[in-house]
C-alpha positions in Angstrom: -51.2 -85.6 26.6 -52.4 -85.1 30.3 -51.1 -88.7 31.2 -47.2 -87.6 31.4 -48.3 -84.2 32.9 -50.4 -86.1 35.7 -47.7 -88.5 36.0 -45.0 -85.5 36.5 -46.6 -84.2 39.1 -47.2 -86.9 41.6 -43.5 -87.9 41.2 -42.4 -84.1 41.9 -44.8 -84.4 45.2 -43.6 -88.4 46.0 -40.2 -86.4 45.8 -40.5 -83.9 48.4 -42.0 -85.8 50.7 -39.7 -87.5 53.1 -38.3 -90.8 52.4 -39.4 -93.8 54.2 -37.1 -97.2 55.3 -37.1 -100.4 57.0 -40.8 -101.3 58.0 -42.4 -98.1 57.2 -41.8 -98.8 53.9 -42.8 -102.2 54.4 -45.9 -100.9 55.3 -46.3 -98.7 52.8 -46.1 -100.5 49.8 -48.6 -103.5 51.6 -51.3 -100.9 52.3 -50.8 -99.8 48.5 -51.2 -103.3 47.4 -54.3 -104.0 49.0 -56.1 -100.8 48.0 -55.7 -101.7 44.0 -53.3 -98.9 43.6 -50.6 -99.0 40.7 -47.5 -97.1 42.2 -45.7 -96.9 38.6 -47.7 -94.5 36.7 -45.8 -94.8 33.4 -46.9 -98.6 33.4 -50.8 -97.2 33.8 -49.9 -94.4 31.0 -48.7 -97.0 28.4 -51.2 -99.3 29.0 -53.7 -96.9 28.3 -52.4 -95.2 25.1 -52.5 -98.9 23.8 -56.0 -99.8 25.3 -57.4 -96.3 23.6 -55.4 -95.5 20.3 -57.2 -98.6 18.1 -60.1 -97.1 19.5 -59.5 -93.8 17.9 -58.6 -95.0 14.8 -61.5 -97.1 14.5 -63.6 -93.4 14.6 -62.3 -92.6 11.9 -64.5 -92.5 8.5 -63.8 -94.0 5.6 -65.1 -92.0 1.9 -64.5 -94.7 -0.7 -68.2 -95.6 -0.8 -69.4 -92.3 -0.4 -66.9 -91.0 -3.4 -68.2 -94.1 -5.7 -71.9 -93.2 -5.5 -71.2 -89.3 -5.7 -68.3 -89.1 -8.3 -70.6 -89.6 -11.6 -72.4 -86.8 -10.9 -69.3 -84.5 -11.3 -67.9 -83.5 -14.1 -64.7 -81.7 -15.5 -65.4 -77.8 -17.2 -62.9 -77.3 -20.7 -63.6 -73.6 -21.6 -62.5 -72.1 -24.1 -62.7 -67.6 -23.8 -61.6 -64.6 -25.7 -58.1 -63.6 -24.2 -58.3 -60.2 -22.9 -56.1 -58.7 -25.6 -58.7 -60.0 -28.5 -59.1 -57.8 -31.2 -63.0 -56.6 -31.5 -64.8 -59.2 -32.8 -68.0 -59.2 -35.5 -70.4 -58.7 -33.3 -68.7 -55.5 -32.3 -68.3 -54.0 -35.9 -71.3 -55.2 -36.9 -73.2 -52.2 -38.1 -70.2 -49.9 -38.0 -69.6 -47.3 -41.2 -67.2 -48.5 -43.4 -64.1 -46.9 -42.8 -64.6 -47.3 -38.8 -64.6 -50.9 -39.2 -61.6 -51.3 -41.5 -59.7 -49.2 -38.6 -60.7 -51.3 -36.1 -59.8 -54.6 -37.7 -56.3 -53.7 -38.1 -56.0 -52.0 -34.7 -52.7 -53.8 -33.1 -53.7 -55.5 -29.8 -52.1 -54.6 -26.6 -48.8 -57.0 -27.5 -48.5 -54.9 -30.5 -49.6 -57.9 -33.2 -52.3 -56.9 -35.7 -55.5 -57.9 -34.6 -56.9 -61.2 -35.1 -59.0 -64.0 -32.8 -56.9 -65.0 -29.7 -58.1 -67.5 -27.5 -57.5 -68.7 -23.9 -58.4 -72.1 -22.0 -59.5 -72.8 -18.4 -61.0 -75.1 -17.0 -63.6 -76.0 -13.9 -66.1 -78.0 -12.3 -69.5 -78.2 -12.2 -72.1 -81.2 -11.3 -75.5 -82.5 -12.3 -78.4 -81.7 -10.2 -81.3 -83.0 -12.9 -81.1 -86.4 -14.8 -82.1 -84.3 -18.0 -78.9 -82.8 -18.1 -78.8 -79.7 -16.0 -75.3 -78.3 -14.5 -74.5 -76.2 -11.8 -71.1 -74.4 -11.8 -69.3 -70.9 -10.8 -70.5 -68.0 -12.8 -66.4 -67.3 -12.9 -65.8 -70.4 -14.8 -67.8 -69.5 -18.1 -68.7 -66.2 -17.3 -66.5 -65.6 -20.8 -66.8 -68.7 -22.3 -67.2 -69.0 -26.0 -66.9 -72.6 -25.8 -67.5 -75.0 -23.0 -67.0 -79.0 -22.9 -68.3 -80.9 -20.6 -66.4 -84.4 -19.6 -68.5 -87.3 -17.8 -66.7 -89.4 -15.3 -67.5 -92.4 -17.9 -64.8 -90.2 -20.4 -67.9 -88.9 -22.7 -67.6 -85.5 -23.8 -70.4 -83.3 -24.2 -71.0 -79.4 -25.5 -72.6 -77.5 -23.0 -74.7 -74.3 -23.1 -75.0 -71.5 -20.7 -78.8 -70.9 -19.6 -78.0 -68.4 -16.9 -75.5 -67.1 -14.9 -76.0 -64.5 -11.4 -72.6 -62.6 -10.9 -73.8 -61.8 -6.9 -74.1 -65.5 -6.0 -71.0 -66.5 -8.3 -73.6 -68.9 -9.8 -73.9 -70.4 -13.5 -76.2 -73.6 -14.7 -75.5 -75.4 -17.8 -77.5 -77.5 -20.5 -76.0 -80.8 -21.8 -78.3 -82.6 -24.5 -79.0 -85.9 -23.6 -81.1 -87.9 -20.9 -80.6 -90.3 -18.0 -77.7 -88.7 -16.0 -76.7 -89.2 -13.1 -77.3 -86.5 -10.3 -77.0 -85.5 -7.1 -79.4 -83.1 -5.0 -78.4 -80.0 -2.6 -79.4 -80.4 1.0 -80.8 -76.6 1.8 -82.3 -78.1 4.8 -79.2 -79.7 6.3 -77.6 -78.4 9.6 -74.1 -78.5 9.3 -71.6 -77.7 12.4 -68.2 -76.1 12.6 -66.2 -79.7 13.2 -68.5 -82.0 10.4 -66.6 -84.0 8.0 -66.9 -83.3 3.9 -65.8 -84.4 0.7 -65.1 -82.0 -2.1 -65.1 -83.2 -5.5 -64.0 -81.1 -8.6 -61.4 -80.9 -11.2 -58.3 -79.5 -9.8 -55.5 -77.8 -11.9 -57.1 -79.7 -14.5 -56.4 -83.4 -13.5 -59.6 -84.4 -13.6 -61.8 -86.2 -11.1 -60.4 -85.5 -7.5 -61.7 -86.3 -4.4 -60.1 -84.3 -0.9 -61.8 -84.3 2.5 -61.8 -82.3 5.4 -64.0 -80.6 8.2 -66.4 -77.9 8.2 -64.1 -74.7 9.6 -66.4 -72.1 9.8 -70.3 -71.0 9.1 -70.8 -67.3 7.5 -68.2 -66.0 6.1 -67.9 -62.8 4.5 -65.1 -63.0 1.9 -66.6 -61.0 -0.7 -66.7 -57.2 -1.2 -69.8 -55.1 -1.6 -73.5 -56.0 -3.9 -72.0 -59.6 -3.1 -73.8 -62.3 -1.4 -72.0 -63.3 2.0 -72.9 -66.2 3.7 -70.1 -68.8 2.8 -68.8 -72.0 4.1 -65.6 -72.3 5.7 -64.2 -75.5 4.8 -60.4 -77.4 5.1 -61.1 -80.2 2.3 -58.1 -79.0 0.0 -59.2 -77.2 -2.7 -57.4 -75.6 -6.0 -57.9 -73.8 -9.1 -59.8 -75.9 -10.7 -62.1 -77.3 -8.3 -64.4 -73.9 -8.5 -68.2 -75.0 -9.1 -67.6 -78.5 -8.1 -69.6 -79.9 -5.1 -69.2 -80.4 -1.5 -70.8 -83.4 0.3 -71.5 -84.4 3.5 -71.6 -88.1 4.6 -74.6 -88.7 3.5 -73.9 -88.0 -0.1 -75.5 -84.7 -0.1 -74.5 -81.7 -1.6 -73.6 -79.3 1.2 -72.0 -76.0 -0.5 -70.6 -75.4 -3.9 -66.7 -74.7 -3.9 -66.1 -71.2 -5.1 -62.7 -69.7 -3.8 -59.6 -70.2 -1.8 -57.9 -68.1 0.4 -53.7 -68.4 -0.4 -51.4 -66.3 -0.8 -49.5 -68.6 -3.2 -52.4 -69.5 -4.9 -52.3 -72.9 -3.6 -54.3 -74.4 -1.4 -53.5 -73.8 2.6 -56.2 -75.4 3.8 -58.7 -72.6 3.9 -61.8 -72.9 1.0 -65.0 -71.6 0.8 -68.3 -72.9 -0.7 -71.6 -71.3 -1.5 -74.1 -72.8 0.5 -76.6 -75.3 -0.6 -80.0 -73.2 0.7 -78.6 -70.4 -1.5 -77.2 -72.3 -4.5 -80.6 -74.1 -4.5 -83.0 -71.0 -4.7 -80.5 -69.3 -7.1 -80.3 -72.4 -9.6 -84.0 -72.8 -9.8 -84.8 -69.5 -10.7 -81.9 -69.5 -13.4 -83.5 -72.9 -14.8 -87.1 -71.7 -14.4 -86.5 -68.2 -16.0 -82.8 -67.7 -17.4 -82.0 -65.3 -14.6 -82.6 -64.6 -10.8 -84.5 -61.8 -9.8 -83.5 -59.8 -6.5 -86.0 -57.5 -4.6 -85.4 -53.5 -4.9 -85.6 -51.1 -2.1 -85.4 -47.4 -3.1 -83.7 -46.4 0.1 -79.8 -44.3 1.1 -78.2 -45.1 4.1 -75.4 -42.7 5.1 -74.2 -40.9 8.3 -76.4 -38.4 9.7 -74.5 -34.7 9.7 -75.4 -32.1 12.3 -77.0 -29.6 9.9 -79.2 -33.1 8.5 -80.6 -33.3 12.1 -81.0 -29.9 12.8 
């Protein structure tokens, strides 16, 4: 863009200056000549855009192989929850006097239809970090699963189990039976910059294995309201419902960040995600494999503001 600018300006001051004939001229345009100087600056621009654009293009990166040695580590979430207008269920009379539970189980639901088991499908993403079967996904995905299936990249389908879930980190790993998988591994070391390409790999709106790219935005964002962990990835790779607890990857394959929301007003994606980073989602996940749950520190202490009779 500064080529036309530049060029603009010497013409406006070539312009003003006063114009020169006969031998002056002459003169002129020799003494140009000899020095190397090109006196048509459009020439110069549009020799240079052609000199410098293959050289642009030949920057940019290409994912195929990157997306064929990540992509059978990802897989596509079916769950299957209780729709929010279920009736109680067994568990919930279970225990109950008699005539409580016969009123409960024909209490009309919220649309007014007798009671009776309701269910509701979503779906998700989620990927393997441990050949032995191990998944890591959003806690928001299954948090109300009843049922979860589990589809390979290969088409295999496979039940899966919750061992844990941690509602602070939006974090949930699941348990396939079976051996041999293949994984991928978080990079909580890696140091990523505001400008680094990614690759985001989930299951969006259901379709299955997707693959978008994009740049890292931002580092440390703060989208989530209080008791929340904050420290989220800013990324641009386009992202949709259904690509929550699926991975991000940098170009070197390894798992950056874990997809876990989208900022839209639509509820589409405008080119604004966020991932869970992979220091974080790699503490949290071993402590959810090693004992079912992770376990935050406690400290017994109020903060508030400070009235005038408190400091008197």
């Amino acid at each position: 863009l500064s080529g036309p600018v530049v060029q603009k300006s010497k013409t406006q001051r070539f312009l003003r200056r006063p114009v020169l004939t006969g031998a002056a001229a002459l003169a002129l345009g020799i003494a140009a000549f000899g020095a190397g100087q090109i006196l048509s600056p459009s020439l110069s621009t549009a020799q240079q855009i052609k000199t410098e654009a293959p050289k642009a293009a030949a920057m940019l990166p290409g994912f195929a192989d990157l997306v064929d040695r990540v992509s059978p580590a990802v897989v596509s979430l079916e769950v299957v929850a209780a729709a929010a207008d279920e009736g109680p269920s067994a568990d919930d009379l279970e225990g109950m006097p008699p005539q409580w539970r016969r009123f409960f189980e024909q209490m009309p639901n919220q649309r007014g239809n007798q009671a009776r088991p309701r269910e509701q499908r979503g779906g998700g993403s989620g990927f393997f970090i441990t050949s032995t079967g191990y998944i890591v996904t959003n806690n928001h995905v299954v948090e109300k699963a009843k049922e979860i299936t589990a589809t390979l990249k290969d088409g295999r389908e496979l039940k899966a189990t919750v061992v844990g879930r941690d509602e602070r980190t939006d974090l949930a790993v699941l348990k396939v039976e079976g051996g041999s998988f293949p994984y991928v591994q978080f990079a909580p070391e890696a140091r990523i910059r505001v400008g680094d390409w990614v690759v985001a790999i989930g299951n969006p709106f259901g379709l299955g294995g997707t693959a978008t790219a994009g740049i890292v935005s931002a580092l440390g964002r703060d989208i989530r309201g209080e008791g929340n962990i904050a420290d989220f990835i800013q990324i641009d790779a386009p992202i949709n419902p259904g690509n929550s607890g699926g991975p991000t990857f940098d170009m070197s394959g390894r798992v950056i960040g874990v997809n876990t929301a989208i900022f839209s007003r639509s509820g589409g994606n405008v080119g604004i995600g966020f991932a869970i980073p992979a220091s974080l989602a790699d503490r949290t996940t071993k402590q959810i494999i090693e004992q079912g749950k992770v376990t935050y520190g406690w400290l017994g202490v109020l903060i508030q503001d400070v009235s005038r009779e408190m400091a008197d």
